[in-house]
N, C-alpha and C positions, 0 to 999 in steps of 0.2 A: 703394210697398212691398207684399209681399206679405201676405195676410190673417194672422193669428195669434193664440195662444190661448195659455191659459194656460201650457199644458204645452210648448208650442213655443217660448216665452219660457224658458222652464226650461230645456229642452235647450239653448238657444244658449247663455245663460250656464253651465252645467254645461260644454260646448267646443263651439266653432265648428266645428270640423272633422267633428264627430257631425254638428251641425243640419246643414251643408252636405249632408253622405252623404243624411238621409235624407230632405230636406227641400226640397234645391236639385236636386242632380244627378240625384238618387232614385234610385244607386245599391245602394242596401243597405236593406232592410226589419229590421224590428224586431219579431222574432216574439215574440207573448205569450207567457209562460208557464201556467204551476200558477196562480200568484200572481192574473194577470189572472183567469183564467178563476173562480177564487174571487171577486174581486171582482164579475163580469159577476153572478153566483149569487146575492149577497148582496145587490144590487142590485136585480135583478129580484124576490126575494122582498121586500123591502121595497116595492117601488113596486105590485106587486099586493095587500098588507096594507093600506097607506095608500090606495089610492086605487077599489081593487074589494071590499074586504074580505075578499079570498084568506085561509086560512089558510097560517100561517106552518108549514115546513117542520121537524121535528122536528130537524134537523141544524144550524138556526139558531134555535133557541128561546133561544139567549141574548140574541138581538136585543129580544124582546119588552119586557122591562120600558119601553126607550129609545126603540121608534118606537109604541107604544100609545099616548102622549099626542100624538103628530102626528097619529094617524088620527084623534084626538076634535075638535082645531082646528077652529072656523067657518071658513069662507072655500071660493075656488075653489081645487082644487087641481090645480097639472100637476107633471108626474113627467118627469125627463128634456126637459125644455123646452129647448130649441135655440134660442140668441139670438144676432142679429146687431148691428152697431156699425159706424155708417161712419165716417171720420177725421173727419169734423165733428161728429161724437154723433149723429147723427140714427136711430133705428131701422131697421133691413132685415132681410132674409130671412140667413138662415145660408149659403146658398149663391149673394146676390146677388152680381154684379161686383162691387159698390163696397163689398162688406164689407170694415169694417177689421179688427176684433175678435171674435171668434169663443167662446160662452162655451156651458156646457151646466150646468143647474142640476138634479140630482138629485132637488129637492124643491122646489116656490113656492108660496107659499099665500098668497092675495091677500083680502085681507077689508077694502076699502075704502081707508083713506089707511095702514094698516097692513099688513104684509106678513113673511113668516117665508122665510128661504131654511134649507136646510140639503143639504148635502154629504158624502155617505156615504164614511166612510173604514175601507178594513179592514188598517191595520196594527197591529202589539202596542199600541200606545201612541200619545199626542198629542205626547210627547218634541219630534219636528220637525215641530209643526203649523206652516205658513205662510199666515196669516190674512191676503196678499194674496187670494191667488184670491176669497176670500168680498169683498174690496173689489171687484174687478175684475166680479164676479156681481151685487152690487148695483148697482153704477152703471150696469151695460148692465141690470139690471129698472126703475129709476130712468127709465130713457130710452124702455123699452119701457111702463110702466105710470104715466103721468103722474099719476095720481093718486095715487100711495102717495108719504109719504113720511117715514115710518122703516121699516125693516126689522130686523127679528132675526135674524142670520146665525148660524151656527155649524157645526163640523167635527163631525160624527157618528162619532165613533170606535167602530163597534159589537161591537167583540171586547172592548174596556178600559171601554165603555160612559162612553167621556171625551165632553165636546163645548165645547172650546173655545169662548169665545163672542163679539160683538159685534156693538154698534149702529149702525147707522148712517142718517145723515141725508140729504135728501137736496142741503140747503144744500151740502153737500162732494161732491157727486158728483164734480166737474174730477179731486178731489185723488184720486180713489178710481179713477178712469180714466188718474189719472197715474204709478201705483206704479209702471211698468215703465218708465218716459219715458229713463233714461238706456240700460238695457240694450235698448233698440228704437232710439236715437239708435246705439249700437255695432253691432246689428244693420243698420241702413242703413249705415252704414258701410263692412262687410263685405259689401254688397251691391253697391257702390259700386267699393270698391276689389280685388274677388276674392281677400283675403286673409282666413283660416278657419283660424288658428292652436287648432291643438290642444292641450288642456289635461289636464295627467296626475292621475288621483285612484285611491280606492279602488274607483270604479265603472268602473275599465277594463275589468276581467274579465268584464266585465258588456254592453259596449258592442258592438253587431253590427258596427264599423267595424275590420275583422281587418287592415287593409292600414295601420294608424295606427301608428308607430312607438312607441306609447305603450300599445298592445292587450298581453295577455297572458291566456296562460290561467287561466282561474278556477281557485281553489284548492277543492278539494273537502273 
């Protein structure tokens, strides 16, 4: 099967018929918006604060109170780390062949058998935090950093200045590389059988696949 990541595992179960478009056929691209590009912003001024001592941007000075104690953290720190996961667990490159898993960690701070991941998120609120991706993050740092093993995960919600949180071990790494095992068992599936049944929501209007019987224009 083909390599996959968090976000890609999302989109398939959100509808097949999306992941297909832009994932299989690669008919149709999926232009960022506003929202992305805010994102990319918030991102980059965080990881220049924490890890060069960049001053923080007057236009993001709300951020300060919540990544000020990441910059102060012991340990090594990488910023947007790119991790690879073959089907058997074993470490690789992000864009080896035999990548299975595909993961990108916004923040890792490695200080011996202990380790802090965190995941910059800039929506209103933690409302719809899903605290797989942070399992899915540790188990591929677990596999990439044999020595560590617990980790402090959490969702950095820098607008609501939320940060979801947990721990993890690294006794349970299987069970933390297995969140997605049934909807990846559906995806081969669909890979299998060339059916990419499309699934109707409130994010249709949203969806770059216009040819979907299920598309509609966004209500302004």
């Amino acid at each position: 099967m083909t390599a996959w990541s968090y976000s890609s595992i999302k989109t398939f179960d959100q509808c097949p018929k999306k992941y297909y478009h832009l994932k299989v056929a690669k008919d149709v691209k999926d232009t960022p918006g506003e929202a992305a590009d805010y994102g990319t912003a918030v991102h980059e001024a965080a990881e220049l604060f924490i890890t060069k001592g960049a001053p923080i941007p007057e236009k993001f000075a709300f951020m300060r109170p919540i990544v000020e104690p990441l910059a102060k953290k012991q340990g090594t720190k990488y910023a947007e780390i790119k991790i690879g996961v073959t089907s058997d667990m074993k470490p690789c490159g992000f864009f080896d062949k035999d990548v299975w898993y595909r993961g990108i960690a916004d923040l890792l701070i490695v200080n011996g058998s202990k380790a802090w991941l965190v995941d910059y998120k800039t929506g209103k609120n933690a409302k719809y935090a899903d605290m797989k991706q942070l399992d899915l993050l540790a188990g591929a740092v677990f596999i990439h950093f044999p020595k560590v093993e617990t980790i402090n995960s959490a969702l950095l919600y820098v607008v609501s200045q939320e940060m979801p949180r947990k721990t993890h071990q690294r006794e349970s790494l299987a069970a933390y590389m297995g969140v997605f095992d049934t909807q990846l068992e559906n995806l081969s599936d669909a890979m299998n059988n060339g059916v990419w049944n499309a699934k109707s929501s409130a994010l249709c209007g949203w969806c770059p696949v216009q040819t979907c019987e299920h598309w509609r224009p966004r209500r302004r």
